[in-house]
C-alpha positions in Angstrom: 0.0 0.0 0.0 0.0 -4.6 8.2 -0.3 -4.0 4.1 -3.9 -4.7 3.3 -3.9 -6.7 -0.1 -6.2 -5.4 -2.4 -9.7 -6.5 -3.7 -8.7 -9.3 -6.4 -9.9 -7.4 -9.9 -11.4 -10.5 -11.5 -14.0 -10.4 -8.6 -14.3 -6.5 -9.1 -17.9 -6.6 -10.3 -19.6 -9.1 -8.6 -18.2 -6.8 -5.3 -19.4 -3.6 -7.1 -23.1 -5.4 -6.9 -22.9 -6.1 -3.7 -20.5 -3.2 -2.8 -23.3 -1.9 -0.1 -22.5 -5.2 2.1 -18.6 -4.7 1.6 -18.7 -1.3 2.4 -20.5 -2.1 5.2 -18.6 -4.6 6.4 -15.2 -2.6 6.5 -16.6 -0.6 9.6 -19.8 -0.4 11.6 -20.2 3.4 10.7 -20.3 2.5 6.7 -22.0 5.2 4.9 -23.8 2.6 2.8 -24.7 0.9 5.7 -28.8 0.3 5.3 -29.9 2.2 9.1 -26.9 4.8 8.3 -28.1 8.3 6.9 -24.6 9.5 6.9 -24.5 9.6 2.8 -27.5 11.9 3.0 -26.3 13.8 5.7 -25.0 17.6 4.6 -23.0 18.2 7.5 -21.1 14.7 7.2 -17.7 14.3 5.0 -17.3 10.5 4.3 -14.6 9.5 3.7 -12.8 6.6 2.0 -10.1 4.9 0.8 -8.3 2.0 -0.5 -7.3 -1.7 1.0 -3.6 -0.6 1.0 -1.6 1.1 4.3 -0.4 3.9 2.5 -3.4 4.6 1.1 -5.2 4.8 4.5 -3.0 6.8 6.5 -3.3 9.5 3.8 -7.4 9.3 4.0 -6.6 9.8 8.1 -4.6 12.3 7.6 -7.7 14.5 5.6 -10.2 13.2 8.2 -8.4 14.3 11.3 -7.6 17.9 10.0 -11.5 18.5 8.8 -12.4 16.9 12.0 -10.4 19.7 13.8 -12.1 22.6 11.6 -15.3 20.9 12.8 -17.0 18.9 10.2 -18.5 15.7 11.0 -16.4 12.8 9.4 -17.6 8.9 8.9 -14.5 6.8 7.5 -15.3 4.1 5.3 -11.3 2.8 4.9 -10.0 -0.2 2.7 -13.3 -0.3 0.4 -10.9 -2.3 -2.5 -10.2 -0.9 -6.1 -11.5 1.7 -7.9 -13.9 -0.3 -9.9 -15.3 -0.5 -6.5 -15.1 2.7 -4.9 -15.3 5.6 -7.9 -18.8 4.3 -8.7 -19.7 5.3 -5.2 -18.3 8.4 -5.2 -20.3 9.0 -8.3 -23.7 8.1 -6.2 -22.5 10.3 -3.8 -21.9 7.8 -1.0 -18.6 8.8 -0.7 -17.1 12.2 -0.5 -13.2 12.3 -0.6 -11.0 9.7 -1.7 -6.6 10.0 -1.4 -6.2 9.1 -5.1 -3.1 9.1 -7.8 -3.3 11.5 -10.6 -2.3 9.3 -13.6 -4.0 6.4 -12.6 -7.3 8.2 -12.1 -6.8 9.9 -15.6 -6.5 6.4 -17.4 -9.5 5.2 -15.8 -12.0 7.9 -16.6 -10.1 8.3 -20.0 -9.1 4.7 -21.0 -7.6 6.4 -24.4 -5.6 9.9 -23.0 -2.8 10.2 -24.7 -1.5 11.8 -21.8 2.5 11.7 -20.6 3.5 14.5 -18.4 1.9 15.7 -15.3 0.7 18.8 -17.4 -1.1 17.0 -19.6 -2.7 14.6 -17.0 -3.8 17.4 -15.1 -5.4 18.9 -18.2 -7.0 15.6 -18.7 -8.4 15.0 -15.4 -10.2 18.6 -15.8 -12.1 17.1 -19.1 -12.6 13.3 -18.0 -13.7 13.7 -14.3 -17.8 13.1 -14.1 -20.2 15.7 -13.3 -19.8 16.4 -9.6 -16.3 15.5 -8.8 -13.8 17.6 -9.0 -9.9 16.9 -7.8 -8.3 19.3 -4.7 -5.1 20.6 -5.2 -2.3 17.5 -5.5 0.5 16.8 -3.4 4.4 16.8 -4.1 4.5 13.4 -2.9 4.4 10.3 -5.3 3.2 6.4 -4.8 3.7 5.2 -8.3 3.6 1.9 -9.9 6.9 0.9 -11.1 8.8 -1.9 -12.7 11.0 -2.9 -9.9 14.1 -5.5 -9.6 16.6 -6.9 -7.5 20.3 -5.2 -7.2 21.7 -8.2 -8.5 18.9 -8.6 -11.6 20.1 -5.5 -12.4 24.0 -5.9 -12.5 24.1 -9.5 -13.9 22.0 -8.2 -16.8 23.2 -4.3 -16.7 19.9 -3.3 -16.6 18.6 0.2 -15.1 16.2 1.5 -17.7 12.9 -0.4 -18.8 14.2 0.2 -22.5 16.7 -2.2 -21.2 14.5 -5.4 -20.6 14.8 -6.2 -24.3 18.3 -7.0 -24.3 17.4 -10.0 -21.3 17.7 -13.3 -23.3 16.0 -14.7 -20.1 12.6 -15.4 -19.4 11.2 -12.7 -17.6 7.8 -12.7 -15.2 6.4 -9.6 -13.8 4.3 -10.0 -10.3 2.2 -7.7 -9.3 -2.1 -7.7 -8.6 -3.8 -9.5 -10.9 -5.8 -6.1 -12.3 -2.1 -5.4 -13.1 -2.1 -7.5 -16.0 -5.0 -5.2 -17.9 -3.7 -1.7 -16.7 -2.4 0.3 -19.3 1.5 -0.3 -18.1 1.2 -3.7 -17.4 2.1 -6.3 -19.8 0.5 -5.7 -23.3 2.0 -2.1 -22.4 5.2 -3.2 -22.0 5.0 -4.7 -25.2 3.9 -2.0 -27.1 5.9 0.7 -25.7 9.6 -0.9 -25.0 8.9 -4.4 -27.0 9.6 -6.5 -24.0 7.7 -9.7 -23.6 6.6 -10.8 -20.3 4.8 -13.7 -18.3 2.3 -12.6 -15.5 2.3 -14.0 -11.9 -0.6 -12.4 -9.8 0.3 -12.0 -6.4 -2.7 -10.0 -4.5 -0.8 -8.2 -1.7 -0.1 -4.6 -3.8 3.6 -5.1 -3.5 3.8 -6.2 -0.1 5.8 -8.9 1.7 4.6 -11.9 -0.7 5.8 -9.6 -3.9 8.8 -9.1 -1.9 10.2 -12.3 -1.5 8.8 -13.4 -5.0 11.1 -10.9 -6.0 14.3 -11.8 -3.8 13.9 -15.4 -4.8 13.2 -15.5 -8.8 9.8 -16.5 -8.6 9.2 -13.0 -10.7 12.2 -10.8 -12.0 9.9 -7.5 -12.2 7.9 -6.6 -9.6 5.2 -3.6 -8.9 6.2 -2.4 -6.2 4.7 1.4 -5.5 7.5 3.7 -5.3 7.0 5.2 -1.5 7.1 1.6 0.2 9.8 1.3 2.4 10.6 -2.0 1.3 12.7 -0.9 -2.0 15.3 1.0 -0.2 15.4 -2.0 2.5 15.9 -4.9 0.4 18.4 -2.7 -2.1 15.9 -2.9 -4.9 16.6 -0.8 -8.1 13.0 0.5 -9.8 13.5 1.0 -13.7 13.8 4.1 -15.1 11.1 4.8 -17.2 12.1 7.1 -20.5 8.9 6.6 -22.3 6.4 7.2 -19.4 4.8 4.2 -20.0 3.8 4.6 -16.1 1.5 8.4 -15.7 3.0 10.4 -13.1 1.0 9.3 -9.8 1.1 12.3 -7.2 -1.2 11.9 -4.7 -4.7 13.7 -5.4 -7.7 14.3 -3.6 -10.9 13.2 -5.5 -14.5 14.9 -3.9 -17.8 15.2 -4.2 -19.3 18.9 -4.2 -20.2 18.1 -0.7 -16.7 19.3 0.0 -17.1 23.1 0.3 -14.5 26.1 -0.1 -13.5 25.7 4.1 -13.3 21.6 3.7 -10.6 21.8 0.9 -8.6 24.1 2.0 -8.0 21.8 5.3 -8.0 18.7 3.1 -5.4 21.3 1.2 -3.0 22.1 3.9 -2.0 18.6 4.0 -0.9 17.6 0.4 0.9 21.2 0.5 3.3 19.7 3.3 3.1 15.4 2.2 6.2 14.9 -0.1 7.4 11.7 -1.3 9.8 11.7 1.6 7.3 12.4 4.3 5.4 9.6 2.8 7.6 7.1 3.1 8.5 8.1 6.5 4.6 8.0 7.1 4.6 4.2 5.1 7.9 3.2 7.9 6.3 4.0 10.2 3.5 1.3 9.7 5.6 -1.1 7.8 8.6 -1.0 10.5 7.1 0.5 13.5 3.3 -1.6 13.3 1.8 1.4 14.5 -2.0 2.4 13.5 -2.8 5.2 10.8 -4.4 7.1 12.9 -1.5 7.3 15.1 0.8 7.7 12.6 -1.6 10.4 11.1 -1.8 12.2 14.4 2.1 12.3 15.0 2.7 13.8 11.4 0.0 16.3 11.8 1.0 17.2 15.4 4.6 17.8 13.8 3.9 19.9 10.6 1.9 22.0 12.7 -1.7 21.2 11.1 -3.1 19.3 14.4 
């Protein structure tokens, strides 16, 4: 994202049926919860977020500093992918959501062209439905990435995804099994650097199971998102990626027009202090240290000054 794996994609739209049972099931204050009102409620701010740690101490992080300007919040936490979740924000069940700017371009615009974070934000403005609208995004990043071990890398002097192609080995990328349909999975690989790959799904989004698939050959290439603390721990080396086959992935707010003028600017004040650094501390902290978001959210917002 203690990682939380995420909801498996080939189930993704039986659970978007019966997304009102798995919402509710993820906490007792659910917003879609049948005796809850909170959904309906104009003085409540639900909100959600994904089935990965990172994902949820960034959702904590908005909810505790609206919660200190006084608004009402209900969290709904580790709700699954976005073919889950973005449906309900569209029905208005859910009213902020940490997202990742490229990511949430390709899935609303399925063809953008996009590459650079200029263009994805111009894209976003056009593909977003009617009634969301994106905050203001954060330095940090949490990207997907093509990601190796040190020695991978040396024994096949590889540091660049334009690189692969010279492997005469077999190569297999692990990462969730939606992975394998993203626009920079697989077939993307293919088209964009000419690299042919064999797909392993391992549901944990890049935790400890992708991490020792990694370190003992199950996989060669491995998504692992950029701010987890495990690359850095284990010596990995992420690909460069010259083409941009990956969107840039800055962490973005997604609301509903729920969220007024005062409620943005607090959800605001956050992503203008959460770099890519900060994250990863944040991601240690839960990784390494075992503590609880919301602890870890209180700590950092206690710190920068916001709490």
């Amino acid at each position: 994202m203690i990682t939380a794996p995420k909801i498996r994609a080939g189930i993704a739209a039986a659970l978007a049926v019966g997304v009102a049972a798995a919402l509710a099931g993820c906490s007792s204050s659910s917003p879609l919860d049948s005796g809850s009102s909170a959904s309906s409620d104009s003085k409540t701010i639900v909100i959600g977020s994904q089935q990965y740690y990172s994902n949820e101490i960034i959702a904590e992080l908005y909810a505790q500093v609206l919660e200190k300007d006084g608004f009402d919040v209900k969290r709904s936490f580790n709700i699954g992918q976005r073919e889950v979740y973005l449906p309900q924000l569209e029905k208005g069940a859910i009213d902020v959501m940490p997202e990742y700017n490229g990511n949430l371009l390709q899935y609303f615009d399925k063809n953008s062209d996009a590459k650079t974070a200029d263009q994805v934000d111009a894209g976003l403005e056009k593909a977003l439905p009617k009634g969301l609208r994106v905050l203001d995004q954060a330095e940090a990043t949490d990207q997907d990435s093509y990601t190796v071990t040190k020695k991978f890398s040396e024994d096949n002097d590889v540091t660049s995804l334009s690189e692969l192609k010279n492997v005469k080995s077999k190569l297999t990328m692990g990462a969730n099994s939606e992975n394998q349909t993203r626009p920079y999975g697989p077939k993307g690989l293919k088209s964009v650097y000419g690299v042919d790959v064999d797909f392993k799904a391992i549901e944990d989004s890049g935790g400890a199971l992708t991490v020792k698939a990694l370190k003992d050959g199950t996989v060669q290439l491995a998504d692992i998102y950029t701010a987890d603390p495990s690359i850095k721990a284990n010596g990995f080396v992420t690909l460069k990626d010259p083409e941009n086959l990956i969107l840039p992935q800055n962490v973005i707010p997604v609301v509903s027009d729920k969220v007024n003028d005062k409620a943005a600017e607090a959800i605001d004040s956050v992503n203008e202090k959460l770099t890519t650094e900060a994250l990863i501390g944040l991601n240690t902290k839960s990784t390494a240290d075992k503590e609880k978001a919301s602890t870890i959210a209180k700590e950092w917002l206690t710190d920068e000054g916001l709490l």
